[in-house]
Backbone bond lengths (Angstrom), bond angles and torsions (degrees), N, CA, C in turn:
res aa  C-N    CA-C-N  psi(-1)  N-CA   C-N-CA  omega(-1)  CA-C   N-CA-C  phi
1 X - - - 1.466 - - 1.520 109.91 -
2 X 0.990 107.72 149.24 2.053 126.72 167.62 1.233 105.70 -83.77
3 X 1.660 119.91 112.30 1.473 137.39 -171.37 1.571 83.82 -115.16
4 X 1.654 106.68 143.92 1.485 119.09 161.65 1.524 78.33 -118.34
5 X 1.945 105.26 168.63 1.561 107.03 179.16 1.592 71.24 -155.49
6 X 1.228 113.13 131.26 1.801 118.79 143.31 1.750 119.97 -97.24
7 X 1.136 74.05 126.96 1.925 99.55 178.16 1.571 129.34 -131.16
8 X 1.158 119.54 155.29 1.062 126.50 -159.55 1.859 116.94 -122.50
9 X 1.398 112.77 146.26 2.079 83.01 -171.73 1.078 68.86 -169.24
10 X 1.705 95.47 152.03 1.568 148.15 143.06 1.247 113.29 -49.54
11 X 1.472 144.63 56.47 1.356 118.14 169.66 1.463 143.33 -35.53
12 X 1.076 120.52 -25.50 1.275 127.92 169.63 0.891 115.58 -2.12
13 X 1.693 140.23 -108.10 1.383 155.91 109.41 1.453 117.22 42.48
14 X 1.340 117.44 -26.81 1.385 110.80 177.14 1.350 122.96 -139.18
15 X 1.042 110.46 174.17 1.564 125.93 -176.95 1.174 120.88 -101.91
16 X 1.556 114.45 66.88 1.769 144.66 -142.69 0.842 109.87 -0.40
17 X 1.960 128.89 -152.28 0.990 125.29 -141.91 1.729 111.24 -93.04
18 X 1.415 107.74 -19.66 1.688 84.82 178.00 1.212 131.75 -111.52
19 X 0.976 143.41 162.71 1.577 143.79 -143.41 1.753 104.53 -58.26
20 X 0.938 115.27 131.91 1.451 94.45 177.81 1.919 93.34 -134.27
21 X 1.276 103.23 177.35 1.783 123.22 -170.89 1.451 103.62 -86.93
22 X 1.310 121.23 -32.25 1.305 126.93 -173.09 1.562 140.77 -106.01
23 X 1.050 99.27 17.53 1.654 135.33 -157.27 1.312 130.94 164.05
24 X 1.599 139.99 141.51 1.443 135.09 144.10 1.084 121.47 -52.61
25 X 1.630 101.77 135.09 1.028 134.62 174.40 1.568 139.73 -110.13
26 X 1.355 135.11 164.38 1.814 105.09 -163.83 1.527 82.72 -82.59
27 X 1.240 159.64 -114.60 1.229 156.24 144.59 1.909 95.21 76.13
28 X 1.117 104.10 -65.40 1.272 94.99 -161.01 1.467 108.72 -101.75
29 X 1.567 107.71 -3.34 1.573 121.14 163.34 1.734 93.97 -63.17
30 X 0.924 114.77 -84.30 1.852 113.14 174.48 1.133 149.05 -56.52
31 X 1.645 103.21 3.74 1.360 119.14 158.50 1.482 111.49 -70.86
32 X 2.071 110.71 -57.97 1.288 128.21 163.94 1.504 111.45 -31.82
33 X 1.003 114.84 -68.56 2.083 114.85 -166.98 1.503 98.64 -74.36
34 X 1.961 135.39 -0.88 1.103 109.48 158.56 1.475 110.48 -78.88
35 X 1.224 115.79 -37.32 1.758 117.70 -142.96 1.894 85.16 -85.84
36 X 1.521 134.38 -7.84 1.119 128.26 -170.81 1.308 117.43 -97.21
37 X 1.881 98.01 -24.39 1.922 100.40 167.75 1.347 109.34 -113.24
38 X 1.358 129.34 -3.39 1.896 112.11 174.37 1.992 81.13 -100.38
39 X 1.156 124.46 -62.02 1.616 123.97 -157.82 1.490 97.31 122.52
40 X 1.368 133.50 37.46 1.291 117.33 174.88 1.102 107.69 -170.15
41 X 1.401 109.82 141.80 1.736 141.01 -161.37 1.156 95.49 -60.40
42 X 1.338 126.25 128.53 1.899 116.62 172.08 1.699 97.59 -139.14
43 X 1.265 128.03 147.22 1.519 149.03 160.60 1.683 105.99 -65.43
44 X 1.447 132.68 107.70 1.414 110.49 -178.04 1.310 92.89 -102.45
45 X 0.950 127.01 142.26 1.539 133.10 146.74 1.429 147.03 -115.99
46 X 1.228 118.32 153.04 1.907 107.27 -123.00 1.667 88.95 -128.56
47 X 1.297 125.27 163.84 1.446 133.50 -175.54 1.186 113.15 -58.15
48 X 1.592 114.46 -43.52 1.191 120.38 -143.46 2.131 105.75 -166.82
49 X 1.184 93.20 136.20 1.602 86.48 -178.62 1.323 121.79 -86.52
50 X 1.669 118.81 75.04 1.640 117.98 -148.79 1.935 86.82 -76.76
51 X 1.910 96.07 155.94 1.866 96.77 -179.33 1.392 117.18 -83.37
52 X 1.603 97.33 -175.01 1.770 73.74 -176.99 1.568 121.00 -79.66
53 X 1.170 118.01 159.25 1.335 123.29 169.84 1.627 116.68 93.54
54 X 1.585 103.85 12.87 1.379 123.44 -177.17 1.720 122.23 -122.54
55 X 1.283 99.59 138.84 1.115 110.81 -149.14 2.148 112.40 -96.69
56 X 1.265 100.07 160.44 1.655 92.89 168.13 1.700 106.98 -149.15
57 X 1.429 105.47 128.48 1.384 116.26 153.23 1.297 130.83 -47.34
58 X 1.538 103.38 -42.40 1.366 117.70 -164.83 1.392 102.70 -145.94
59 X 1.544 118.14 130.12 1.683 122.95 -162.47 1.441 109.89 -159.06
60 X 1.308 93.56 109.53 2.134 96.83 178.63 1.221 115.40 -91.49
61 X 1.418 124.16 123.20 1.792 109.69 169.87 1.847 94.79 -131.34
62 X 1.458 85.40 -172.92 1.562 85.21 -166.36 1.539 94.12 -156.63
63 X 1.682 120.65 151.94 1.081 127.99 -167.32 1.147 104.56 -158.07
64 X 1.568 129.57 141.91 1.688 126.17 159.45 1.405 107.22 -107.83
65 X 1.385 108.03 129.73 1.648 123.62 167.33 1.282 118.29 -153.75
66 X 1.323 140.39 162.95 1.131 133.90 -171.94 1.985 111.03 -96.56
67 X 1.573 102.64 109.28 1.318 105.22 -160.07 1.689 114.51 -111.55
68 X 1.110 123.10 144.25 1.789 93.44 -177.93 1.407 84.88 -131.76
69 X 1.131 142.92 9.16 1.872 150.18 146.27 1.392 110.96 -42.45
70 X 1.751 108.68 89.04 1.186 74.50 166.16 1.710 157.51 -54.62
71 X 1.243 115.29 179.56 1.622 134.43 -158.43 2.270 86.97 -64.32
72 X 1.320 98.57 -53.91 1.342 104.59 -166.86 1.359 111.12 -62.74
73 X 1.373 109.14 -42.09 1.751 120.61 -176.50 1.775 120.59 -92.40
74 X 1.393 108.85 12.60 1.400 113.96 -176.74 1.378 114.58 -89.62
75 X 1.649 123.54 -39.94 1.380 129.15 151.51 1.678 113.95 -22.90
76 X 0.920 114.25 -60.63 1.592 129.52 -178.48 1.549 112.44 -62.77
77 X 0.821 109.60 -54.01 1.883 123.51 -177.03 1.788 94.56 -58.25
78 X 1.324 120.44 -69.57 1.344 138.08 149.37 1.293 97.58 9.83
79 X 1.590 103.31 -110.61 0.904 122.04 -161.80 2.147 132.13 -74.31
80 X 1.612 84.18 13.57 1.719 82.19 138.35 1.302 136.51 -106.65
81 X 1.405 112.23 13.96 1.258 117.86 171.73 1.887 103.40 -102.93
82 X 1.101 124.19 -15.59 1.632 126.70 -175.28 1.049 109.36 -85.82
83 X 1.296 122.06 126.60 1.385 130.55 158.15 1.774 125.93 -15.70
84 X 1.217 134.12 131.46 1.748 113.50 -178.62 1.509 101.57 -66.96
85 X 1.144 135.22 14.73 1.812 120.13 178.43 1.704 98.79 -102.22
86 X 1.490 107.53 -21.81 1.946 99.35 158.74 1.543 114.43 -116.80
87 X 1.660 102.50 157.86 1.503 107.51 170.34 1.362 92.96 -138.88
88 X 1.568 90.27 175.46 1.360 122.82 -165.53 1.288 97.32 -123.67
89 X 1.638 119.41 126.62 1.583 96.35 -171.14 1.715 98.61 -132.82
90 X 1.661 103.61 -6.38 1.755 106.14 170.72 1.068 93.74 -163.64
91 X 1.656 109.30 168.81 1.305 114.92 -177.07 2.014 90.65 -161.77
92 X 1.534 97.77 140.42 1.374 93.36 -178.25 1.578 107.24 -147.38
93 X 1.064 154.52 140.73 0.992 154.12 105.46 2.018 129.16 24.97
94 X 0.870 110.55 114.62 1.694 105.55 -148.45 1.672 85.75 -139.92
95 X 1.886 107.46 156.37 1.543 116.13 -178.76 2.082 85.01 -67.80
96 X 1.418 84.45 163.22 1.406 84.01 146.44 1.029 154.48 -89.64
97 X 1.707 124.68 -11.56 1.053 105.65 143.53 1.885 145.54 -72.52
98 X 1.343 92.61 37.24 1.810 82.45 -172.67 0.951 106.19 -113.45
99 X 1.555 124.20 151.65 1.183 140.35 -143.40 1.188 105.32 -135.26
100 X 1.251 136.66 102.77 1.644 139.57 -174.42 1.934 124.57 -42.47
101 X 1.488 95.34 -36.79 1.365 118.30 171.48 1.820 111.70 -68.49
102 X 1.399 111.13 -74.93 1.293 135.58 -170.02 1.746 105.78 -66.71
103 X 1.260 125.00 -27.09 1.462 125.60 172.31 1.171 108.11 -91.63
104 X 1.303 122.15 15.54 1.775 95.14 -174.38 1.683 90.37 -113.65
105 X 1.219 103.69 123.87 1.415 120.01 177.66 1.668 122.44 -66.23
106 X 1.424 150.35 -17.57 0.635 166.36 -89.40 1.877 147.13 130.48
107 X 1.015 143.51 81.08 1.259 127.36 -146.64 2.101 103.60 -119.72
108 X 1.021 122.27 159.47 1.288 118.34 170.52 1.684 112.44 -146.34
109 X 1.081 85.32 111.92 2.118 91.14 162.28 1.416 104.46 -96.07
110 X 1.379 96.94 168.95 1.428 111.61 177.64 1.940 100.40 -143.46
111 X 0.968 132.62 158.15 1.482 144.30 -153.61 1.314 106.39 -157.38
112 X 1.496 115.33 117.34 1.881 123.82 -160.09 1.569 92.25 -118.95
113 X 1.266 117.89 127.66 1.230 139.00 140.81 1.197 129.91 -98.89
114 X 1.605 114.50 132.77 1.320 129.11 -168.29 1.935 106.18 -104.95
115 X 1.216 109.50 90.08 1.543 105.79 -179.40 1.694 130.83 -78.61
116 X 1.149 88.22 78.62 1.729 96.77 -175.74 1.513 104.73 -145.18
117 X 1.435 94.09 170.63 1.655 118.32 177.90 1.345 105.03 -109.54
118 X 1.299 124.38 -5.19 1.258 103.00 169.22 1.918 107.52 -133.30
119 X 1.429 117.46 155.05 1.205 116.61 -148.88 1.574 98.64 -82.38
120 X 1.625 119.01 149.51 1.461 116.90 166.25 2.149 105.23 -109.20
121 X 0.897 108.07 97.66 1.667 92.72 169.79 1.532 152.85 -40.42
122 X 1.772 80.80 -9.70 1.677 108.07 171.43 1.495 106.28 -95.69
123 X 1.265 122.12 -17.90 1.664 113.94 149.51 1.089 139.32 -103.22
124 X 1.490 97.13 15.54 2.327 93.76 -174.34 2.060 96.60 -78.53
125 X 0.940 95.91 -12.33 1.783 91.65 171.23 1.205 121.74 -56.64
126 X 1.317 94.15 -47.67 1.314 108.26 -142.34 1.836 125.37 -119.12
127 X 1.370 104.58 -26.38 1.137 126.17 141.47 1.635 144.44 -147.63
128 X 1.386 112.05 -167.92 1.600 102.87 -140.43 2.025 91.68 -94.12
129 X 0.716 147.30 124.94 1.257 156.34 -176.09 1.541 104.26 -79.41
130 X 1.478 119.19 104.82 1.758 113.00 163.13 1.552 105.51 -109.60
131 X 1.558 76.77 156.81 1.985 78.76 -162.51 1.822 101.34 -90.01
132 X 1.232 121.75 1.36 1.333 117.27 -160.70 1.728 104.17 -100.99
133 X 1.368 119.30 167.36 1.912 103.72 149.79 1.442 123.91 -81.32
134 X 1.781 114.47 147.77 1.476 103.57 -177.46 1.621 89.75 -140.27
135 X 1.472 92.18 129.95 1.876 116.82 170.20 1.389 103.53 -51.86
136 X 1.174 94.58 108.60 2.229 87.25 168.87 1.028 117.99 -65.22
137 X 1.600 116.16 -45.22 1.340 118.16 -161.40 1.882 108.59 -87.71
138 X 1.316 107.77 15.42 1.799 107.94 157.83 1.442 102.12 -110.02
139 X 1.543 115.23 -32.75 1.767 114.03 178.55 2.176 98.44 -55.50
140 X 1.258 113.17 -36.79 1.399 101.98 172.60 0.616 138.15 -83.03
141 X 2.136 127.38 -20.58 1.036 119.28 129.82 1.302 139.17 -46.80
142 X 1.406 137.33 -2.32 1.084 117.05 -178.17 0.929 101.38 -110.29
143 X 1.530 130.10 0.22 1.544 144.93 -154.59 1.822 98.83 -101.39
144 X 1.398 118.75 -18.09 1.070 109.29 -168.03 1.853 98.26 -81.11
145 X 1.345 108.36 -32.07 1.454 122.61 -175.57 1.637 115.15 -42.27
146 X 1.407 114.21 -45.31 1.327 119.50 145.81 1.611 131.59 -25.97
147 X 1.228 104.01 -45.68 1.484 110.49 -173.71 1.611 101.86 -70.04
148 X 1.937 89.71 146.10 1.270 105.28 164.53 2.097 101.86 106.46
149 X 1.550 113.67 -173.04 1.275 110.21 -150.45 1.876 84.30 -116.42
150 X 1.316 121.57 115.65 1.341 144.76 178.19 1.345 127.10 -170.44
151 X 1.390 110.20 170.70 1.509 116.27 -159.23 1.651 110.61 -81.56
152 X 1.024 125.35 122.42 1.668 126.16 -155.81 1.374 114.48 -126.91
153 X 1.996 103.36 33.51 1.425 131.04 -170.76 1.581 92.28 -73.71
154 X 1.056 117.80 -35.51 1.735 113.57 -165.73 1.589 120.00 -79.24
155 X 1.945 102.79 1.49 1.464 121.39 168.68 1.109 108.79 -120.62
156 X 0.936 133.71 62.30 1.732 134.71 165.81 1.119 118.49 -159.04
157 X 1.784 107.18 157.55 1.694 112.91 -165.01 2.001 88.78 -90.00
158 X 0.935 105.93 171.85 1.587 121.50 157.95 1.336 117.97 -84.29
159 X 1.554 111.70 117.98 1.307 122.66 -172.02 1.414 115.91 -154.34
160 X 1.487 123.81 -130.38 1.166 102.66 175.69 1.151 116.90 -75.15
161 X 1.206 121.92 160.02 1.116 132.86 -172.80 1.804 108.36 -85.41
162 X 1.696 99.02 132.84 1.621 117.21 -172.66 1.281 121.11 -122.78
163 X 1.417 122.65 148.68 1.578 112.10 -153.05 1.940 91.87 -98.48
164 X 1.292 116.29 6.60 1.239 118.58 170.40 1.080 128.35 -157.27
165 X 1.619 124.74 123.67 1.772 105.67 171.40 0.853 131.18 -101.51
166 X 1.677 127.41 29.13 1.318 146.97 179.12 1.503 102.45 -87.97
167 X 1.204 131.06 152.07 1.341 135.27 -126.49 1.847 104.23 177.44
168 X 1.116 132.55 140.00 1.221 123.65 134.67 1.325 147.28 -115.83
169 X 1.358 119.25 133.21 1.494 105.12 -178.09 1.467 127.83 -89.72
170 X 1.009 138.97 122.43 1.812 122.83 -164.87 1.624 98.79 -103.79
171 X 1.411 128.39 7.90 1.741 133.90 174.06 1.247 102.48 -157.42
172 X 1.251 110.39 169.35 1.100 125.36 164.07 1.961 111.86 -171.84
173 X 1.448 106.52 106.82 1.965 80.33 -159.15 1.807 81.77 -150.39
174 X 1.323 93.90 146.40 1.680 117.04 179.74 1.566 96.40 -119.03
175 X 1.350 94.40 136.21 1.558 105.69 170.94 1.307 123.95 -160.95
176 X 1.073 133.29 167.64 1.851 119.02 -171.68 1.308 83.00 -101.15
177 X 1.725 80.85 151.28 1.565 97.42 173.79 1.880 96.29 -145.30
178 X 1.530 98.39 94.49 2.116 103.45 177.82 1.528 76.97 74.98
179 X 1.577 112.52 -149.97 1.280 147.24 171.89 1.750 120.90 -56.31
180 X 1.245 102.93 1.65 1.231 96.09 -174.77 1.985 106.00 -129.09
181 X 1.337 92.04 175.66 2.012 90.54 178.35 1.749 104.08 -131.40
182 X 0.999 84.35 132.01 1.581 95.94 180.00 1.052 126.56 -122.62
183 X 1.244 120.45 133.54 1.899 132.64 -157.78 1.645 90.47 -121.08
184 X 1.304 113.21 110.72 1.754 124.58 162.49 1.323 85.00 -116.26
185 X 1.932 96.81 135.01 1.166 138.93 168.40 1.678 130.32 -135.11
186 X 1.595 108.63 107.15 1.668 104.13 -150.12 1.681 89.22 -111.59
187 X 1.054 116.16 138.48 1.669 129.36 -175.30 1.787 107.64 -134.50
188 X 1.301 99.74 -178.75 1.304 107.44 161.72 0.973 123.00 -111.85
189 X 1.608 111.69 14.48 1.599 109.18 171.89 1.606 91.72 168.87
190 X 1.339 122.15 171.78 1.543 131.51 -163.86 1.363 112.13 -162.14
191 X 1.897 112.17 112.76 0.948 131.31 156.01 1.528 114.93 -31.10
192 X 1.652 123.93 163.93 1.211 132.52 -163.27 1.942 93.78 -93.19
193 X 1.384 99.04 119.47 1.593 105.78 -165.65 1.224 121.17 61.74
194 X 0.750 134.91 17.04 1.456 140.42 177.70 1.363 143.18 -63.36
195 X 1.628 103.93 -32.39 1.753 123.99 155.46 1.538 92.31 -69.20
196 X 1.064 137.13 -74.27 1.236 143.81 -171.66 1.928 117.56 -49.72
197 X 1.317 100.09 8.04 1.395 105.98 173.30 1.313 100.71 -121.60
198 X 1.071 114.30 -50.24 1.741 133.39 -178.84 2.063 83.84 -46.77
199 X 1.565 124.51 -68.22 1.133 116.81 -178.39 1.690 136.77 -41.78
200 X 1.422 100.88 -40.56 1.308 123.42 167.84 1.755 115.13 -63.66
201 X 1.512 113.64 -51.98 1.508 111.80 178.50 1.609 93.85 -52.12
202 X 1.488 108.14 -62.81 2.018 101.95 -168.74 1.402 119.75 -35.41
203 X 1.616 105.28 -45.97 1.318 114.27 -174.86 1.805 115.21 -56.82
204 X 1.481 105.29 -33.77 1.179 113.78 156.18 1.418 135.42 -51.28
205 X 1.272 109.13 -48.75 1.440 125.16 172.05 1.642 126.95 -51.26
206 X 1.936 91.64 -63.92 1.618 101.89 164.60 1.159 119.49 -50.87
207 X 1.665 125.64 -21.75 1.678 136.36 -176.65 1.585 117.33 -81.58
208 X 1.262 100.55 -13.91 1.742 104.29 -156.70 1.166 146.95 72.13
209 X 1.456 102.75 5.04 1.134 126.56 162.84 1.501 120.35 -58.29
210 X 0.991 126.51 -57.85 1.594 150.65 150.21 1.822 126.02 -59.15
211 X 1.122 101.66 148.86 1.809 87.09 166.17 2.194 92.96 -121.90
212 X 1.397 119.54 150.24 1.282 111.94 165.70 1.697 108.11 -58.32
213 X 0.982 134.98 -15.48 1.720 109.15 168.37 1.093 110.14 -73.16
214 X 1.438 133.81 -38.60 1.733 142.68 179.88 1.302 94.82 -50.90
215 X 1.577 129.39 -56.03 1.833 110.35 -178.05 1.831 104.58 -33.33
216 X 1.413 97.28 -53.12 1.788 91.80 -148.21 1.718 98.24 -74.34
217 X 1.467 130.50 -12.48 1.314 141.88 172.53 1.799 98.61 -71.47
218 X 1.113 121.13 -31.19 1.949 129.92 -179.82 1.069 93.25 -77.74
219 X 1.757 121.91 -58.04 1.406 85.13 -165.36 1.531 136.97 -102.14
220 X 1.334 110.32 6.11 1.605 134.16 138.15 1.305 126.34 -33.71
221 X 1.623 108.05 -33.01 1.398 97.45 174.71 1.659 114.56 -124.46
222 X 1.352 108.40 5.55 1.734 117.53 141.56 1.756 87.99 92.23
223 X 1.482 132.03 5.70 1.440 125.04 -166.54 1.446 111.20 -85.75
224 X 1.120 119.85 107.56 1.678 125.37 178.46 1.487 113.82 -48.58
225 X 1.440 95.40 -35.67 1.498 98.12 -161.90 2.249 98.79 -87.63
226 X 1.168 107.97 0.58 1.618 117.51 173.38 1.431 104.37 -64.98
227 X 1.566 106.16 -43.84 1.475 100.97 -155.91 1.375 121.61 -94.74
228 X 1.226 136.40 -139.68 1.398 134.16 -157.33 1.834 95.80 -112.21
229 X 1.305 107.76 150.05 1.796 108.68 175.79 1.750 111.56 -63.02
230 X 1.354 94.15 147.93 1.424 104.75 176.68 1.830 111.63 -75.80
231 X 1.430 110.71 113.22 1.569 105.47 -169.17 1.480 111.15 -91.78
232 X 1.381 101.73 173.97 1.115 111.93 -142.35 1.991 94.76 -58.57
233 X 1.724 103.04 -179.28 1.881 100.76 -177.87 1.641 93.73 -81.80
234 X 1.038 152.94 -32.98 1.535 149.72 -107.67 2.066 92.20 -97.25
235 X 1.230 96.05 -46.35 1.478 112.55 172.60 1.873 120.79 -54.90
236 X 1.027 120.70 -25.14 1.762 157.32 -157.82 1.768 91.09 -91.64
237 X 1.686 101.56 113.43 1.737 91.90 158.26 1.751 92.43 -159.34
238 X 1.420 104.37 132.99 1.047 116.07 -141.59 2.214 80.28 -86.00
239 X 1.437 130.90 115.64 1.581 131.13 -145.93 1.447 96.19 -107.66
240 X 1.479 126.54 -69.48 1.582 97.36 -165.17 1.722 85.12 -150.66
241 X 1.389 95.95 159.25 1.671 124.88 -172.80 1.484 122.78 -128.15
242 X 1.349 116.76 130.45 1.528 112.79 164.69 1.293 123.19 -125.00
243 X 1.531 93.65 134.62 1.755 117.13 171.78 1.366 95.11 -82.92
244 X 1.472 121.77 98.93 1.702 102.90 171.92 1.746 104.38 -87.81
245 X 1.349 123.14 0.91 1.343 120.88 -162.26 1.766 109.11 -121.54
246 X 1.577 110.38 9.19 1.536 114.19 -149.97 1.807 89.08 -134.50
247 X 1.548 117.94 89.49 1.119 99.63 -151.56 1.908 105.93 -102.31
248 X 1.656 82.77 21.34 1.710 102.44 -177.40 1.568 100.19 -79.94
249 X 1.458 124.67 -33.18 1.423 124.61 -150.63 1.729 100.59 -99.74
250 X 1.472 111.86 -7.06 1.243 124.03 -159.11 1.945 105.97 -56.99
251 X 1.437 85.04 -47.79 1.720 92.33 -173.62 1.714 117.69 -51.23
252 X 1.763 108.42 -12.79 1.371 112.04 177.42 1.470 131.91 -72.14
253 X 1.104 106.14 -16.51 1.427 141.89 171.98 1.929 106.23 56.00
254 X 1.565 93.28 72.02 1.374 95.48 -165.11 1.480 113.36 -86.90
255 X 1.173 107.41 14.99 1.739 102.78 177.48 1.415 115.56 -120.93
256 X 1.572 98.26 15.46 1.692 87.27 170.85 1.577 105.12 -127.96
């Protein structure tokens, strides 16, 4: 059978989601706790290839193995074999052809900045600490510039290689949240670092470094080196997802 499971993780600790040679990874954290409670080797495959040291609220993967646990009680079984920095928080039954990556219609991160000069230890996890002040309400103007379907070559690291860097964004919005500012950005897909560049230009913006018309002047002329630095992963958590076509996963309520 085709199992989807939503889970949630601490990236910290690893060297994101897919298996890599040089470090653990969540990927191969949940390959391990499958083949240790059914007895069998399974391929998981995951929404999205979050980097290392980045985090998700909300995380779809999907696996075929032969399971007789139930759908309700597999979360649990799961997750005594997973590390406490991932959980398992559902698990359901899916056609077989669906593909956790390729079905998900929609994806949204969000990126937390901590604006101070002096350090809090309850955010070096979790977000990126700037030492300066930044205007929200120009970081959202410039944030709106993002929006819409264009080439988003002038925010991304070099990586694998993609047969397009056109992209769309359907949000783009900064807002305080307590002590901190948060940039959610929902697309139909995401260049390699690319929220995390998109974050860095803002950070620019709110600084004065930038004006929000200069975003849409960056990304007109596609120059990486125009825009704002790619910040650090720790700030990065990959927030909510939609299956608009998967009406098994619906009850998880992954977009809010």
């Amino acid at each position: 059978m085709n199992i989807a499971v939503v889970l949630s993780y601490d990236g910290t600790a690893y060297n994101g989601w897919q298996v890599q040679k040089n470090g653990p990874s969540i990927q191969e954290s949940m390959e391990t706790a499958i083949q240790r409670l059914l007895g069998q080797k399974t391929h998981v495959s995951g929404v999205g290839r979050t980097d290392s040291g980045v985090h998700a609220r909300r995380y779809v993967a999907s696996f075929k193995a032969d399971c007789t646990i139930p759908m309700d009680r597999l979360p649990y079984a799961l997750n005594s074999f997973l590390p406490p920095d991932i959980a398992v928080s559902g698990a359901v039954q899916v056609p077989d052809a669906f593909d956790a990556r390729f079905d998900c219609t929609k994806k949204e991160y969000a990126y937390y900045i901590f604006p101070s000069t002096l350090r809090n230890p309850f955010h070096a996890r979790y977000a990126y600490r700037y030492n300066y002040p930044l205007d929200i309400a120009r970081m959202q103007e410039g944030a709106q510039r993002f929006v819409g379907r264009q080439d988003f070559a002038a925010v991304r690291s070099q990586g694998t290689p993609v047969k397009s860097t056109v992209r769309t964004i359907f949000w783009c919005e900064v807002e305080p949240v307590d002590d901190l500012i948060r940039i959610r950005v929902c697309g139909d897909g995401f260049l390699y670092n690319m929220v995390r560049a998109i974050a860095g230009t803002l950070t620019y913006v709110g600084g004065g470094k930038l004006t929000p018309d200069d975003v849409s002047a960056i990304l007109r002329a596609g120059d990486r080196e125009q825009a704002g630095p790619t910040l650090p992963a720790c700030g990065l958590f990959m927030n909510r997802l939609w299956y608009e076509h998967t009406p098994e996963l619906a009850r998880f309520r992954l977009d809010t």
